[in-house]
MIMIRO-639062 format. One record per residue (C-alpha): residue number from 1; residue in one letter; x, y, z. Coordinates in steps of 0.05 Angstrom, whole numbers. Example, Ala and Ser with C-alpha at 12.3 -4.5 7.8 and 13.67 -1.06 7.14 Angstrom:
   num   residu     east    north       up
     1        A      246      -90      156
     2        S      273      -21      143
END
This chain:
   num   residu     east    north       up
     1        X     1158    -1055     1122
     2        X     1098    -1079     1158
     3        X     1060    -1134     1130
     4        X      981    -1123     1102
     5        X      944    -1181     1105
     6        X      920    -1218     1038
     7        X      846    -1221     1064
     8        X      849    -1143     1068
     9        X      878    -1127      992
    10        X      820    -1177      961
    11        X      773    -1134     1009
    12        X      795    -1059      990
    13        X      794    -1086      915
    14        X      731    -1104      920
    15        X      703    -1041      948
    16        X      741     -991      904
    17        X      709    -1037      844
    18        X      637    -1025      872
    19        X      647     -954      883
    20        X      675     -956      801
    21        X      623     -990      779
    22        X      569     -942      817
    23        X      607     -890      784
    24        X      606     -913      713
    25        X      532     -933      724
    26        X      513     -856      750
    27        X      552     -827      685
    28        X      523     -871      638
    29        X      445     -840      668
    30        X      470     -778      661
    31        X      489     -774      584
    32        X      420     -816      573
    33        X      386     -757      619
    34        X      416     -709      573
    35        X      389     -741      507
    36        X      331     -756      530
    37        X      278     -690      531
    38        X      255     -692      608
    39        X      183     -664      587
    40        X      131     -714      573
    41        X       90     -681      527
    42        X       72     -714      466
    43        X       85     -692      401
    44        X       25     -672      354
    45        X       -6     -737      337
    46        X      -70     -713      312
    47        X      -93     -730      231
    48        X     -156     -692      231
    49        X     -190     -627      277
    50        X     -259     -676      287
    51        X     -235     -686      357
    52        X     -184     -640      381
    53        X     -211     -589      430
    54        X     -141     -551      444
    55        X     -114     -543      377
    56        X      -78     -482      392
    57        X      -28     -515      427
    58        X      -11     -558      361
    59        X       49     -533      317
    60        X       42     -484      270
    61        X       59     -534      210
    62        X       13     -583      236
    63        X      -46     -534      239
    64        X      -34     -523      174
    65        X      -37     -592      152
    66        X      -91     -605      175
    67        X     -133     -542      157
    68        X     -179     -530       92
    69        X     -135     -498       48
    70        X     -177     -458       -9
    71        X     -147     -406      -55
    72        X     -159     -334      -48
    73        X     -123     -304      -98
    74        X      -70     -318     -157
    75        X       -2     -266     -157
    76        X       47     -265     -210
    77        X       88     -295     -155
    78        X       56     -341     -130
    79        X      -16     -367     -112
    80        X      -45     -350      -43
    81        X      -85     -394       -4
    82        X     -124     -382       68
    83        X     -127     -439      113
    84        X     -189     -451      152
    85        X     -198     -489      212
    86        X     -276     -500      232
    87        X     -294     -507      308
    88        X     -321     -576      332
    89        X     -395     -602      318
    90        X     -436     -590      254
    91        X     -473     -535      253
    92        X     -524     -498      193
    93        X     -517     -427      223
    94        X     -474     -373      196
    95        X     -410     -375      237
    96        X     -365     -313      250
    97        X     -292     -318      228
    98        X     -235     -286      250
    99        X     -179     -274      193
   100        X     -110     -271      216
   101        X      -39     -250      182
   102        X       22     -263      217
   103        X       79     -211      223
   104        X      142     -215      201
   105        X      158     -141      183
   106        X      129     -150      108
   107        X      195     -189       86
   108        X      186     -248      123
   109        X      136     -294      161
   110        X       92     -348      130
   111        X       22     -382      154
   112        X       56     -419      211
   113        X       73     -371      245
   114        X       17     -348      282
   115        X      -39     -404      259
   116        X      -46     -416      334
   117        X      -79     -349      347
   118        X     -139     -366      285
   119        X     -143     -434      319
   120        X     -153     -407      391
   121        X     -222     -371      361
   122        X     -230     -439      325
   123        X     -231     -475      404
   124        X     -280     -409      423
   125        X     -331     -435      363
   126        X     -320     -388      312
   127        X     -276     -394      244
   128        X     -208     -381      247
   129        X     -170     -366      180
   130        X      -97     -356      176
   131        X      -81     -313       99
   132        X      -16     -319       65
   133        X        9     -265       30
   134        X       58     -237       -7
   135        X      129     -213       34
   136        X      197     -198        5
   137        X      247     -245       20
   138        X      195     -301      -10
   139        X      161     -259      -66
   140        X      210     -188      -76
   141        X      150     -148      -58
   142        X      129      -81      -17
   143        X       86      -73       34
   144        X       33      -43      -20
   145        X       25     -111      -41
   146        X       17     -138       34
   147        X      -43      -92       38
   148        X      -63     -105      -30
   149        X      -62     -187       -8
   150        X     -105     -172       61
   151        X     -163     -129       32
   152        X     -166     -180      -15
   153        X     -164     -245       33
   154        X     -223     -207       80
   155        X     -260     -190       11
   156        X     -257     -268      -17
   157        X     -283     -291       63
   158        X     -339     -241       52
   159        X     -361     -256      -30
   160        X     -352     -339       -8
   161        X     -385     -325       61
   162        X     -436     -375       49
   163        X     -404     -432       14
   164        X     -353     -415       74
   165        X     -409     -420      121
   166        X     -381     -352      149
   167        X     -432     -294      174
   168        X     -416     -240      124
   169        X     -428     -189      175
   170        X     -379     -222      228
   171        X     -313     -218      201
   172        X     -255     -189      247
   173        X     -191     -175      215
   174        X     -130     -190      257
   175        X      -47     -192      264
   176        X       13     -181      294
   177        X       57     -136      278
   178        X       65     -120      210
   179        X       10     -169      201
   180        X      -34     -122      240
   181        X      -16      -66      198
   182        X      -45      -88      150
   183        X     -105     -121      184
   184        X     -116      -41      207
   185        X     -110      -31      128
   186        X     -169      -71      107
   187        X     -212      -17      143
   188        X     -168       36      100
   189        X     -204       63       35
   190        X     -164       58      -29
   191        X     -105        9      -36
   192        X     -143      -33      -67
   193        X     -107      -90     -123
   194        X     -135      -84     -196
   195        X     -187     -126     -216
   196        X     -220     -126     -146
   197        X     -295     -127     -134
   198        X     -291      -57     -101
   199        X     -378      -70      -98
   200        X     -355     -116      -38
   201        X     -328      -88       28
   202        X     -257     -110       51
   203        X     -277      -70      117
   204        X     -281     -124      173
   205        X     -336     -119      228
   206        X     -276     -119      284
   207        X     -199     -115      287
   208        X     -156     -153      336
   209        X      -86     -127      336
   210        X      -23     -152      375
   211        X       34     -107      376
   212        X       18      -75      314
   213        X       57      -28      270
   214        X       11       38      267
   215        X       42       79      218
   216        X       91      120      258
   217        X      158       94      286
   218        X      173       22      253
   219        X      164       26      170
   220        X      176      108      177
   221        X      208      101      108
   222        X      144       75       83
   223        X      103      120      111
   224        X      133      182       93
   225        X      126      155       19
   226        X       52      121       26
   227        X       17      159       82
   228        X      -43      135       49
   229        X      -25       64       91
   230        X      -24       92      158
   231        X      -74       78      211
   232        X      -57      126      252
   233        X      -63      183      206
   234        X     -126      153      177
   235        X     -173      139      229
   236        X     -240      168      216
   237        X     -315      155      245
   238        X     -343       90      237
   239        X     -285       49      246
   240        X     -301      -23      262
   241        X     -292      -52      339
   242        X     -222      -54      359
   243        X     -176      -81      406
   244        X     -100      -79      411
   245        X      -47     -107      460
   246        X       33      -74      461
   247        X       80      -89      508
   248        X       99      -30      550
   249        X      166      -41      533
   250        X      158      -50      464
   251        X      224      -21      427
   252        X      204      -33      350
   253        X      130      -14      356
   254        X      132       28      420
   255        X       72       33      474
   256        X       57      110      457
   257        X       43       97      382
   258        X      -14       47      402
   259        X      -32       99      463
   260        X      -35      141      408
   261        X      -84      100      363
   262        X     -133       82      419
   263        X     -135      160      425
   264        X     -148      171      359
   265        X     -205      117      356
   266        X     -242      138      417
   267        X     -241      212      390
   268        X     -273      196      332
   269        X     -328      157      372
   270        X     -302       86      358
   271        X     -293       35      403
   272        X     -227       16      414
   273        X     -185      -18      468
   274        X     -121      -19      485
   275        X      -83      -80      535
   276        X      -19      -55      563
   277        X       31     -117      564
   278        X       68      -99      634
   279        X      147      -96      615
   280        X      137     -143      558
   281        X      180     -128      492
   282        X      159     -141      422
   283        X      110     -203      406
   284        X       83     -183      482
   285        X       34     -242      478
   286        X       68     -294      428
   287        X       93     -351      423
   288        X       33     -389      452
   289        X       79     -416      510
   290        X       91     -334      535
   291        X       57     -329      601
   292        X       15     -269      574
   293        X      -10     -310      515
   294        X      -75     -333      557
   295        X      -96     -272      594
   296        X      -89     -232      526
   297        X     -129     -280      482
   298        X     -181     -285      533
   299        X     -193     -211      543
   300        X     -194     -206      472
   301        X     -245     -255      458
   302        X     -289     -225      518
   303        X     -290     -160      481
   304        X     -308     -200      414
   305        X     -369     -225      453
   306        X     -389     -155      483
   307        X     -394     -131      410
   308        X     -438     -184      408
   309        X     -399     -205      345
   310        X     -387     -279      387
   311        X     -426     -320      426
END
């Protein structure tokens, strides 16, 4: 056996325990890499709206914190409350507001939901309002009681419109989804809860629908039991200002139901517009991080201002 040199074993030792302790080191960044989130953004750190200029990029929850909470309306289930975010600066004129109601198929959903959508109007200088109302899983109800809940929000904005500060002829009614079903209600005669002030209008001065459910396809059931709730089959002259967006690809509400709609409107001599979501599914422009948030938000507040209903 040939004979290997003491100089050289100390020497190979010492280089294997380099290469270990390299090793250990680049594991050790790796599973502190993985715990650690590689974005940098910072989590919502605001405690009041006075100085946030991008607030729709907040969480839904914290919006909500942070908004004016007033009550609108008191169920047997359970009290319902809008939440109202004001735009920056102080101001004595009249403001419009926008009013939204989140989607959720009229069983679920809740204000957080889509409370970035009122406060991207709310960054545009305007009033945005997200309404609670009534769903199933939460409060056992139907969607008579959804529409029941949104006539009523849009009628409380418009009797409080100046303690609100709100131009009572500038309120748009708006939605996704299910939520925009019944947005499209509040221009609907009838459906009204008892007790209302029927002497004020729950007909909104503009609608802004996302994907909405039009009375033919999704709910079907419904329908065919309360066709007095569909848009589609209810459209008439004088409608108020609309504007839609549906994905193109849209399986639960599909494109040719809102197609549909924008027909309808247009033959009855209202203005309605319709954005076609290229290949986008359901919720075609939500969450706020979906690439065709922006683009959709912005057309629709462009055709708010051409209806001179913004500035």
């Amino acid at each position: 056996m040939s004979y290997v040199p003491m100089w050289f074993i100390i020497h190979f030792t010492l280089i294997n325990m380099k290469q270990l302790f390299f090793i250990i080191l680049i594991l050790v960044s790796v599973t502190i890499s993985a715990r650690t989130p590689f974005s940098t953004e910072k989590t919502d750190s605001a405690t009041s709206l006075s100085e946030v200029k991008e607030s729709y990029k907040l969480s839904g929850k914290h919006l909500a914190a942070l908004a004016e909470k007033v009550l609108y309306k008191k169920t047997p289930q359970e009290d319902m409350y809008l939440y109202i975010l004001r735009p920056l600066g102080k101001t004595k004129k009249a403001l419009p507001a926008i009013v939204y109601f989140t989607g959720g198929g009229w069983v679920n959903g809740n204000v957080y939901g889509q409370i970035p959508n009122p406060a991207w109007f709310r960054d545009h200088g305007i009033i945005g309002i997200e309404a609670d109302y009534r769903v199933k899983s939460r409060h056992g109800t139907t969607p008579v009681e959804c529409v029941q809940d949104a006539k009523s929000a849009i009628r409380y904005v418009r009797a409080h419109a100046k303690e609100l500060g709100i131009n009572p002829n500038k309120i748009i009614a708006a939605g996704g989804s299910a939520g925009g079903h019944i947005a499209a209600c509040t221009a609907i005669d009838g459906g009204d809860a008892d007790g209302e002030n029927l002497k004020i209008s729950s007909e909104p001065n503009a609608m802004v629908l996302h994907n909405p459910v039009l009375g033919e396809g999704f709910g079907k059931a419904f329908f065919d039991t309360h066709p007095e709730f569909s848009p589609i089959l209810n459209v008439k002259k004088g409608w108020p200002p609309t504007i839609l967006s549906n994905g193109t690809k849209d399986k639960t509400t599909p494109i040719e139901f809102a197609e549909k709609f924008t027909r309808l409107m247009n033959e009855a001599e209202n203005t309605c517009e319709l954005i076609r979501v290229k290949d986008a599914d359901h919720s075609c422009d939500w969450p706020v991080s979906n690439p065709n948030f922006l683009p959709t938000l912005q057309r629709m507040t462009n055709f708010l201002k051409e209806q001179k209903l913004i500035k």
